[in-house]
N, C-alpha and C positions, 0 to 999 in steps of 0.2 A: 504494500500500500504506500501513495507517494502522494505525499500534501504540499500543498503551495500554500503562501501568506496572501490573504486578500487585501496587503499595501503592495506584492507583488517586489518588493525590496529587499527580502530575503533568498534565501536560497531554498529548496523542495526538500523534505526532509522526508524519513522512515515514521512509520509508525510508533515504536518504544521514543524517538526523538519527539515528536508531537505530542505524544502524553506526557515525556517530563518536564520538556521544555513548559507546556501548556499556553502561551504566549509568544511569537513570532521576535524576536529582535525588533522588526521593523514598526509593531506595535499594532498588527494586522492580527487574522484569527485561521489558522489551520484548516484547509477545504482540502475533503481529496481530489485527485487532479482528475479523475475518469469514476463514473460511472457505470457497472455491467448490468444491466437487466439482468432478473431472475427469471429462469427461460418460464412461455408458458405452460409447461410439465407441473413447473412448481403451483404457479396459480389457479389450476385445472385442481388441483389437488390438494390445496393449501387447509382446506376445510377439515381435512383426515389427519391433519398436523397438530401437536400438541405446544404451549408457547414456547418450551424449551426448546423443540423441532424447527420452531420457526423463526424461534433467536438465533439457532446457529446457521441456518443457511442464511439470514440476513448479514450475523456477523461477517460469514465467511465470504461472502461477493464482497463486500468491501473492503476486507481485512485484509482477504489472500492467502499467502504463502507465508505472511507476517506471524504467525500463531499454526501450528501443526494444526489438523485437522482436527485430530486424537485429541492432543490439549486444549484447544477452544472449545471443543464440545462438553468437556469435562469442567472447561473454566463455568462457560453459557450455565448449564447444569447446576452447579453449585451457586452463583450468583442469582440466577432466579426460579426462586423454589417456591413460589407466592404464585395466586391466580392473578387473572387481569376480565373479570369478568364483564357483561355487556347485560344491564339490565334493561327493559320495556318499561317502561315509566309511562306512557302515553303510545297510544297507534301508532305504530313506525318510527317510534322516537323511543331511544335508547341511549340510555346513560353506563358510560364506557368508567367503570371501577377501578382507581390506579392504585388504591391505598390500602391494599391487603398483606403490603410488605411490612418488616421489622420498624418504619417510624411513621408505618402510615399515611406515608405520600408518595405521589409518582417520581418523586427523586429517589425513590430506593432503588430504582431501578439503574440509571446512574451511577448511584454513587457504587451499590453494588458490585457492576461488571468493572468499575474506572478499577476499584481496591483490588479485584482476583486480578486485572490486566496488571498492574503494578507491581502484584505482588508477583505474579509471570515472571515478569521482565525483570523484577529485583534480587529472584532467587540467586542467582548464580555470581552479582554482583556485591551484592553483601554490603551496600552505601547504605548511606541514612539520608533520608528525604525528608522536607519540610513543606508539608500543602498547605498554603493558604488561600482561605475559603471567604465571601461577603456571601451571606445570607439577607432575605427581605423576609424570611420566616421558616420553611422548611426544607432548603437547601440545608442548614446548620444541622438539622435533626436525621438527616438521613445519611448526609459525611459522618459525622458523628460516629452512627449507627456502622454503615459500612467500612469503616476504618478503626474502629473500635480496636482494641489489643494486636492491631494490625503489626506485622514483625518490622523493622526498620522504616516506617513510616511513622510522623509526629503531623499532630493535625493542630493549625489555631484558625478557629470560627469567629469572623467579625459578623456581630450586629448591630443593628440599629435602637437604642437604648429607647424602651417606651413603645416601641413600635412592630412588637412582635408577638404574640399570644402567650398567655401562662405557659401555655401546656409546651408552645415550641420553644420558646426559653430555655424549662426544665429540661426539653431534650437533648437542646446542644451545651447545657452549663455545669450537668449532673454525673457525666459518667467519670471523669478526671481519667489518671493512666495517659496516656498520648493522644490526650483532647484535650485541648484547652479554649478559652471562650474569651474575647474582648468584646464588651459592651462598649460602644463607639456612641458620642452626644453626638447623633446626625442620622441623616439619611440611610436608606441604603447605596443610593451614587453614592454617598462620602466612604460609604467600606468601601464599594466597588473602585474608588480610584483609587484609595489606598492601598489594596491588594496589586493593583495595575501597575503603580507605581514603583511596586516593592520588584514587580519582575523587571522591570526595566533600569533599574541603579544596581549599577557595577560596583560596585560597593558589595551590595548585599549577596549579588550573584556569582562571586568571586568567594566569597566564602563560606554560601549556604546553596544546597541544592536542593532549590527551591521546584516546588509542583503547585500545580490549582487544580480545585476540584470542582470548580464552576461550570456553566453550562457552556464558559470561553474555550475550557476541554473539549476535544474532538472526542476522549471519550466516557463523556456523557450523553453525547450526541449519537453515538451508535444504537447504544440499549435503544433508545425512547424510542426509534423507529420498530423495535421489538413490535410494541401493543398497539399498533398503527395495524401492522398486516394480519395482528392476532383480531383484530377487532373485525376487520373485514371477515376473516375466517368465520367467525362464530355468525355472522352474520349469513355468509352462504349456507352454514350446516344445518342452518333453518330453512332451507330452500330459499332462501328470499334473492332473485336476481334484480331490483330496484338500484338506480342510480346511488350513491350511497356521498353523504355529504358529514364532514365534521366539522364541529365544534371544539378550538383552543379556547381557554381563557389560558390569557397571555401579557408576559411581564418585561422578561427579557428577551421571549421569542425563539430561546433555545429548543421548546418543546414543540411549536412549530415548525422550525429548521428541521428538527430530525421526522417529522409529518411530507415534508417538500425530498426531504431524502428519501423516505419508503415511496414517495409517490413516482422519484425519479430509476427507482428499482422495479418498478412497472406495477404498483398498488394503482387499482381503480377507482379513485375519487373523482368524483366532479367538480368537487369544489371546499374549498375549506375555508376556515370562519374564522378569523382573528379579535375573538371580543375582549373586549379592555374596558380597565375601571377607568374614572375621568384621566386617568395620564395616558391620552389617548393619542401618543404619540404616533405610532403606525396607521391607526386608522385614516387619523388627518392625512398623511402622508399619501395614503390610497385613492383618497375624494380629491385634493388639490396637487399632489404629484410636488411638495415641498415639506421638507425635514425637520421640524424644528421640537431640540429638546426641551421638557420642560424640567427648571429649576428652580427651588428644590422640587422633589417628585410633591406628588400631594397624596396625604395621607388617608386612607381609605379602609371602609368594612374588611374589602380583599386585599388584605395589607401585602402578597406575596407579588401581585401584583402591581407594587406601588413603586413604578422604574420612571424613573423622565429622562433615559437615554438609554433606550436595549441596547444591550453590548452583544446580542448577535443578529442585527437587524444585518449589518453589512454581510453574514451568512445568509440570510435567509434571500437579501437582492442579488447574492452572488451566484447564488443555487439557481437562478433563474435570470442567469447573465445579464444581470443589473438592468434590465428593460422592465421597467414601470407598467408598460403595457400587458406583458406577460405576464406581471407577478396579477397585474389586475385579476387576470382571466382566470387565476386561479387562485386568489383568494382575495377575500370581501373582509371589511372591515366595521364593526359596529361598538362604541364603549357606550357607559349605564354609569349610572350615580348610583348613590349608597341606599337613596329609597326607594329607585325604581326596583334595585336589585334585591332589596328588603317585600318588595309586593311579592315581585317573581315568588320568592323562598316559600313565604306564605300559600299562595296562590296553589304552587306544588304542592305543597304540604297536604292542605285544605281537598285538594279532587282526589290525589291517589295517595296520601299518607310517606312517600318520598321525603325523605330529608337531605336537604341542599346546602352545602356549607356558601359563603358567599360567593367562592370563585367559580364552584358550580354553578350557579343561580345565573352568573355575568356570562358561562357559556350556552346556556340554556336558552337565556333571553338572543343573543346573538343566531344562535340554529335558529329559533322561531322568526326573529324577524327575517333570515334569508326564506326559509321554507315556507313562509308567508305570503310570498312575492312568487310564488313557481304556481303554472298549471297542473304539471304532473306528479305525480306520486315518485316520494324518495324514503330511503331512510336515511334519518338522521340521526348523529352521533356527538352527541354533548362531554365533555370529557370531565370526570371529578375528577381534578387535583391531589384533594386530600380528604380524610375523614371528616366529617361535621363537627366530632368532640373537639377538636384542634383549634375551633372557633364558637364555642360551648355559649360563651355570653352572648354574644349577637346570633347565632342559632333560635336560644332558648326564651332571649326575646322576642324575636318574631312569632316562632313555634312552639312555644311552650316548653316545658320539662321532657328531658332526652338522656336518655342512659350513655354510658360511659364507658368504651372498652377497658377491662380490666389494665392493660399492659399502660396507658394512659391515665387514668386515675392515681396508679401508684407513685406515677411522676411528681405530682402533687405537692408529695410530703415531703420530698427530699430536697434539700437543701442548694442553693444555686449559688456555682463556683463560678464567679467572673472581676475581670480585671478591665479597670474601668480607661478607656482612652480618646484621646481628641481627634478630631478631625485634621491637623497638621500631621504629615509627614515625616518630620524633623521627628515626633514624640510615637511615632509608628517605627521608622525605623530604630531607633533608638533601644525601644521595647526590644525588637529582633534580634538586635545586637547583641542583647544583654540576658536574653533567655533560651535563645535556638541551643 
């Protein structure tokens, strides 16, 4: 597998280079340079496939020769041991389940397969590595999770102080060992430039080998294409041959990106749905065809959602050779305030007893307004992010009183480990200096 930098100012590197590196020199993001369709054998028969079946022949058209057969199917296997299930909420409308993993959000999937690939490529080398990670909520909870007692990898999670849910707090601030947690007075841009920053000063990169485990990783971007062609599948295994359209709610747009990658490994979509909370940066971008970030981001029900500059928007324009017109045709853009998306919650709740956490709700309302607009019959695919409990307050305000997964509740009680830092660079790197 051979990736290029989309500043194009770098040089093309290997696969294990792109994961540790995680950041280009040129301050570009890792694309790989061809993609092979999955012949139609696999599609014809993709329904008879199990997700693990289906992660590794995704893996393996992209990866290559980069990972043995034998060991990426055994990596695939082990990193995803969780369903991805697709439930009927509504006639033809299906809400695609991402949060059956160990932190209960579609980052596990991620963070998952990035720690077995790392931990791949790290056996033989025997380094010590340093990921650093900006979470907006539960990116922190499932690095964490996935990198947990992980051999020669040290993890530190920046968040956004104030601005992240109990429960996702507890996740990334409670397990100690080779996690640790900086509560940052800011944004999540302000982690995210801080981590940016840290790859790019020679300083630091000279005497810490440094990784990310952000969606800016190409591999986070692999897995997530996993539950793109699984979802299809389960779709077929119902008999249903219907045009078939989804539903992101979306932040940094990395979960998109790897949506545009299964789609360009020959997935049948018609069309996909980019909904956003009011930091509606891409949307805008699709109606008036001009970029403009918003700062600081504004702070929302769907706080994971709350980016005012995707850091993989320039993947997502790349994947579709930066022609505006192209990306139009195949994906639409709609964002939602905090009450319209507070109706949506209810509304679900109230006809089919569904409970929708809010970034749910922001993809739900997004399908409906496209599928709204269509004469014919489709199905559509709404995607939950994360569990509801993860957003318990604003849930159980709208909907009332809602149970608790046990592995979540006990997070609760325990005690939250963080170290508190500014938004200067000067007192970030400094931090690194003095603790890596």
């Amino acid at each position: 597998m051979k990736l290029y930098s989309t500043n194009h100012q770098s040089p093309d590197v290997d696969l294990a280079e792109a994961v540790f590196r995680g950041l280009p020199p040129d301050n570009g993001l890792y694309m790989p340079t061809e993609f092979t369709k999955l012949p139609q054998s696999f599609w014809d028969n993709v329904h008879n496939l199990s997700l693990q079946e289906i992660a590794f022949e995704v893996s393996h058209a992209l990866i290559g020769a980069d990972v043995p057969s034998e060991d990426l199917r055994r990596l695939v296997n082990n990193a995803i041991d969780f369903p991805a299930p697709i439930v009927e909420v509504e006639t033809n409308t299906y809400c695609l389940e991402l949060f059956h993993g160990p932190s209960m959000a579609f980052k596990d999937f991620g963070a998952r397969f990035m720690a077995a690939l790392m931990s791949y490529f790290l056996q033989k080398s025997q380094k010590q590595i340093h990921i650093l990670v900006a979470t907006s909520g539960d990116t922190g909870g499932a690095v964490a999770q996935g990198f947990y007692k992980t051999s020669n990898i040290d993890v530190t999670i920046l968040y956004p102080s104030g601005k992240v849910s109990d429960i996702q707090e507890k996740q990334l601030t409670t397990l100690g060992e080779n996690v640790r947690a900086l509560e940052v007075n800011g944004t999540f841009d302000d982690c995210q430039k801080l981590v940016k920053q840290a790859f790019l000063d020679k300083e630091l990169t000279a005497k810490f080998d440094l990784a990310s485990a952000n969606s800016i990783n190409i591999a986070r971007l692999i897995p997530q294409a996993f539950y793109y062609v699984n979802a299809y599948a389960q779709l077929k295994k119902q008999g249903s041959d219907l045009p078939v359209i989804m539903a992101v709610p979306s932040g940094n747009f990395g979960n998109l990106s790897a949506g545009i990658i299964a789609w360009k490994l020959g997935l049948p979509v018609d069309k996909f749905i980019a909904a956003t909370n009011v930091n509606n940066v891409v949307p805008a971008y699709l109606k008036s065809g001009i970029y403009e970030p918003i700062s600081p981001s504004l702070s929302t029900i769907s706080n994971a959602m709350d980016v005012g500059n995707p850091s993989n928007f320039p993947r997502m324009k790349a994947l579709l050779d930066n022609d505006l017109e192209t990306l139009r045709a195949l994906v639409v853009g709609y964002f939602y305030d905090d009450e319209t998306t507070k109706i949506a919650m209810k509304d679900v709740f109230d006809r089919t007893g569904y409970v929708m956490c809010p970034h749910t709700a922001v993809a739900y309302l997004g399908l409906k307004a496209y599928t709204n607009t269509l004469t014919k019959q489709v199905n559509g695919v709404f995607f939950s992010t994360a569990h509801y409990a993860k957003f318990l307050d604003v849930v159980e305000e709208v909907v009332g009183k809602q149970s608790i997964p046990e592995r979540l509740e006990v997070l609760l009680s325990k005690e939250k480990q963080a170290t508190a830092m500014t938004t200067e660079f000067a007192d970030f790197k400094a931090w690194l200096m003095n603790n890596l």
